[in-house]
FIMAR-141159 format. One line per field, with one value per residue: residue number from 1; residue in three letters; x, y, z of N, C-alpha, C in turn. Coordinates in pm, 1 decimal, always signed. Example, Ala and Ser with C-alpha at 12.3 -4.5 7.8 and 13.67 -1.06 7.14 Angstrom:
seq	(1:2)
type	(ALA:SER)
n.xx	(+1319.0:+1285.0)
n.yy	(-569.0:-225.0)
n.zz	(+780.0:+708.0)
ca.xx	(+1230.0:+1367.0)
ca.yy	(-450.0:-106.0)
ca.zz	(+780.0:+714.0)
c.xx	(+1320.0:+1290.0)
c.yy	(-330.0:+3.0)
c.zz	(+780.0:+787.0)
***
This chain:
seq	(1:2:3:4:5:6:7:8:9:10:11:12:13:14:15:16:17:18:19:20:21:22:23:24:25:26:27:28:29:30:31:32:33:34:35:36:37:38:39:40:41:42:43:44:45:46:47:48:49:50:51:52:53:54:55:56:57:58:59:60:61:62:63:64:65:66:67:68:69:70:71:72)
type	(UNK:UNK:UNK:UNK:UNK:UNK:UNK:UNK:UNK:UNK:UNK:UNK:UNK:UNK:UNK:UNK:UNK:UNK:UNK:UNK:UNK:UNK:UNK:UNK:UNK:UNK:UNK:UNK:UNK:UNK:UNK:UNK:UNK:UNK:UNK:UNK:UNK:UNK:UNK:UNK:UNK:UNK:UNK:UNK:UNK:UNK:UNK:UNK:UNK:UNK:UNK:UNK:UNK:UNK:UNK:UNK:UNK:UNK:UNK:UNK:UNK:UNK:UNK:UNK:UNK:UNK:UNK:UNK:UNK:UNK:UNK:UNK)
n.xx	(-1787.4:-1611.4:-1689.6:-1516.7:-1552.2:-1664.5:-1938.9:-2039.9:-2309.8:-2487.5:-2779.7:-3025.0:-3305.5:-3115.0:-3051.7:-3164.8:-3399.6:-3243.1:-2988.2:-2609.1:-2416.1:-2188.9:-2151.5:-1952.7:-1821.0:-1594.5:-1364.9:-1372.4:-1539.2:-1854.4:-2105.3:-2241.9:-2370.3:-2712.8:-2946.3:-3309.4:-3517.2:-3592.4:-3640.8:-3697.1:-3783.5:-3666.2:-3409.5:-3323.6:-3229.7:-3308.5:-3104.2:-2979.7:-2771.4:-2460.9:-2234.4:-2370.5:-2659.8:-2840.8:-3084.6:-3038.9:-3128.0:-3003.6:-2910.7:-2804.8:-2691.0:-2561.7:-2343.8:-2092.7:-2201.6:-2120.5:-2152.9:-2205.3:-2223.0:-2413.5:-2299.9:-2423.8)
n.yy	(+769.3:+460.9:+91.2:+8.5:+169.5:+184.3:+261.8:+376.2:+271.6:+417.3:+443.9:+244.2:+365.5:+432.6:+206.2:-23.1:-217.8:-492.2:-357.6:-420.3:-529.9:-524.2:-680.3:-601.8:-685.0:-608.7:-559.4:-839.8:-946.9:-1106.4:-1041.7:-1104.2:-969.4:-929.2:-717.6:-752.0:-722.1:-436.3:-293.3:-20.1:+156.9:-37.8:-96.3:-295.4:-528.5:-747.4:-1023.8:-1175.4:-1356.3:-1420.3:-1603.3:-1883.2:-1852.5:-1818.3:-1685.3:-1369.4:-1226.2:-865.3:-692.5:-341.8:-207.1:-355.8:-431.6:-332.9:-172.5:-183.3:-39.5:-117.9:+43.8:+43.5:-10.9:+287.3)
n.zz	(-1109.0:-1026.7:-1087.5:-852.8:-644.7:-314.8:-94.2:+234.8:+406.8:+602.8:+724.0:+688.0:+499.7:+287.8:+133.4:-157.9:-322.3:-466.9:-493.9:-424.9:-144.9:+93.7:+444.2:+722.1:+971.3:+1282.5:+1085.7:+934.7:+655.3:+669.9:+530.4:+169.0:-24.2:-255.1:-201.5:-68.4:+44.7:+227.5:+570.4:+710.2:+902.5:+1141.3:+1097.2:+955.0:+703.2:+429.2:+258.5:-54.7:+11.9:-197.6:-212.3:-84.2:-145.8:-25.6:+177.6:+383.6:+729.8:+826.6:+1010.6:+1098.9:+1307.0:+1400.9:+1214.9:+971.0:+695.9:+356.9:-3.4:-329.4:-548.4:-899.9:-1180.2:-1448.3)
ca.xx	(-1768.0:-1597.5:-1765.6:-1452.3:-1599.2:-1763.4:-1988.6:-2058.3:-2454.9:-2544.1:-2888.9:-3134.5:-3338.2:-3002.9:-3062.9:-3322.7:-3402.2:-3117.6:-2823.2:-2521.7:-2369.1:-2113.8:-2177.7:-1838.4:-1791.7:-1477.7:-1258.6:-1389.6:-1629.2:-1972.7:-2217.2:-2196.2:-2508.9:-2798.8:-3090.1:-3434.7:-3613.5:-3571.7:-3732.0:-3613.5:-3804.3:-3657.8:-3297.2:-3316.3:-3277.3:-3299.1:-3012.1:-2960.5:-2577.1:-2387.4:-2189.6:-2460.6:-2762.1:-2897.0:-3136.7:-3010.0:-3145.3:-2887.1:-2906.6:-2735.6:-2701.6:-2447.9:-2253.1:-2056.3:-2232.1:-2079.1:-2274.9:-2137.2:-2289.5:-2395.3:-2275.3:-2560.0)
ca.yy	(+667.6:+340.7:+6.8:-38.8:+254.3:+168.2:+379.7:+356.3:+285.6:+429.4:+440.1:+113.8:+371.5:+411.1:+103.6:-49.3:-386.0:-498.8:-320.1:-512.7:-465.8:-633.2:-673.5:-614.8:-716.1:-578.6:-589.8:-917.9:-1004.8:-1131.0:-1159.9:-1001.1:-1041.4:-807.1:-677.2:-829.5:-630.6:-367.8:-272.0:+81.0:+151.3:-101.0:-97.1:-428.5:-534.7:-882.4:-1032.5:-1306.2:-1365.5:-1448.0:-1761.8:-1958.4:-1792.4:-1840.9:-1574.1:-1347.2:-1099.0:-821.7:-564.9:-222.1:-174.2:-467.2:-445.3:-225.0:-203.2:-104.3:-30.6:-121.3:+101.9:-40.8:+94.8:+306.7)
ca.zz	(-1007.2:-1078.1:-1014.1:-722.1:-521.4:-202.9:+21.1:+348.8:+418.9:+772.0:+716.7:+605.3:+431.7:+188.1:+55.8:-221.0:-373.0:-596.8:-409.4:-392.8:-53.7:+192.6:+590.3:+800.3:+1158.4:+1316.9:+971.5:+891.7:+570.7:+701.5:+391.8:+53.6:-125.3:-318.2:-94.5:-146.1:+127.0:+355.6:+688.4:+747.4:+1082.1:+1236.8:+1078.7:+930.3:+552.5:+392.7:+105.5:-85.4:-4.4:-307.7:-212.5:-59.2:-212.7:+97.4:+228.9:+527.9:+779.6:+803.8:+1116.8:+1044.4:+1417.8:+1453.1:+1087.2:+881.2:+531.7:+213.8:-84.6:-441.1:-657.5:-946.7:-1318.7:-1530.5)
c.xx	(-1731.5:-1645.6:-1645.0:-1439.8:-1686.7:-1819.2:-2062.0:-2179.7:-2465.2:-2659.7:-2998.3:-3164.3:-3241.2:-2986.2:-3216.9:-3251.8:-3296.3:-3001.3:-2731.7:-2421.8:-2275.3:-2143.3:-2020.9:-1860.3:-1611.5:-1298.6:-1271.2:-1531.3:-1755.8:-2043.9:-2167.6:-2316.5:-2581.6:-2904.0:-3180.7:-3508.4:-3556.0:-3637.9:-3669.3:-3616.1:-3680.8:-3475.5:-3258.2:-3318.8:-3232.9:-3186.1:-3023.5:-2835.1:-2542.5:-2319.6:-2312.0:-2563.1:-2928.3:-3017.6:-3107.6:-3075.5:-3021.1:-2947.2:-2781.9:-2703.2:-2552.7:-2331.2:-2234.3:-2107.4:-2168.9:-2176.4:-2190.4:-2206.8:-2320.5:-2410.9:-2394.4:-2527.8)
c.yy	(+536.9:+238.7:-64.1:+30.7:+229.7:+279.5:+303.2:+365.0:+285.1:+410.5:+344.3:+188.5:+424.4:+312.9:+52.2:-149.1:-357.1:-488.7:-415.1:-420.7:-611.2:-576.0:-696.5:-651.1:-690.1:-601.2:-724.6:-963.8:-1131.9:-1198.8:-1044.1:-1065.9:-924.0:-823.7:-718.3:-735.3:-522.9:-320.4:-164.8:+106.3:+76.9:-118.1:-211.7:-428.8:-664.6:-870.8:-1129.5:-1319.1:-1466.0:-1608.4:-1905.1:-1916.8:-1848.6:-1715.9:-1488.9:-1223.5:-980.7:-692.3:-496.4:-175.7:-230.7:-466.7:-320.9:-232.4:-148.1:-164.8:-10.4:-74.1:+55.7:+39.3:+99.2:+195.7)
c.zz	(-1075.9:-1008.1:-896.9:-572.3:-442.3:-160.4:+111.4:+421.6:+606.8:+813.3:+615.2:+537.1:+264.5:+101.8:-7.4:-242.6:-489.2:-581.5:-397.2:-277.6:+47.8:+329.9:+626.8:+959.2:+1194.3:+1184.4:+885.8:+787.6:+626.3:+636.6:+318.4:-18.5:-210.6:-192.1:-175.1:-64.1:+240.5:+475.9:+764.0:+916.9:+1139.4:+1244.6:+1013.2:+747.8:+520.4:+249.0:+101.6:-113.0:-112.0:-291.3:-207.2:-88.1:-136.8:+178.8:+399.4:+635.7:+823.6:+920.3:+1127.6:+1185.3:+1457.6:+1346.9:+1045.6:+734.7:+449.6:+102.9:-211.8:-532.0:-796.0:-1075.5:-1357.2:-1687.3)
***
């Protein structure tokens, strides 16, 4: 896998702390940050988006996630 392969996270519990992932909305770039927490139940997972290093709540219900795998 090269580090320009995305995958397509359907499921919160798909994601852990550290993950670097982007949020889509209808073709358009959202947030792009690393995950700090997740809250599978509920569908929910926290990041600290990259530009503004800002902390965000991120619902998997409403966004398209991609998941940047991150080289061994």
């Amino acid at each position: 896998m090269t580090a320009n392969q995305q995958i397509l996270i359907v499921r919160c519990v798909d994601l852990a702390q550290g993950d670097t992932i982007e949020a889509w909305s209808q073709g358009v770039l959202v947030h792009r940050g690393t995950v700090t927490q997740t809250m599978p139940k509920a569908g929910l997972f926290w990041i600290r988006e990259d530009q503004l290093n800002e902390r965000r709540l991120v619902d998997m219900n409403e966004l398209e996630i991609l998941l940047f795998p991150n080289d061994p």
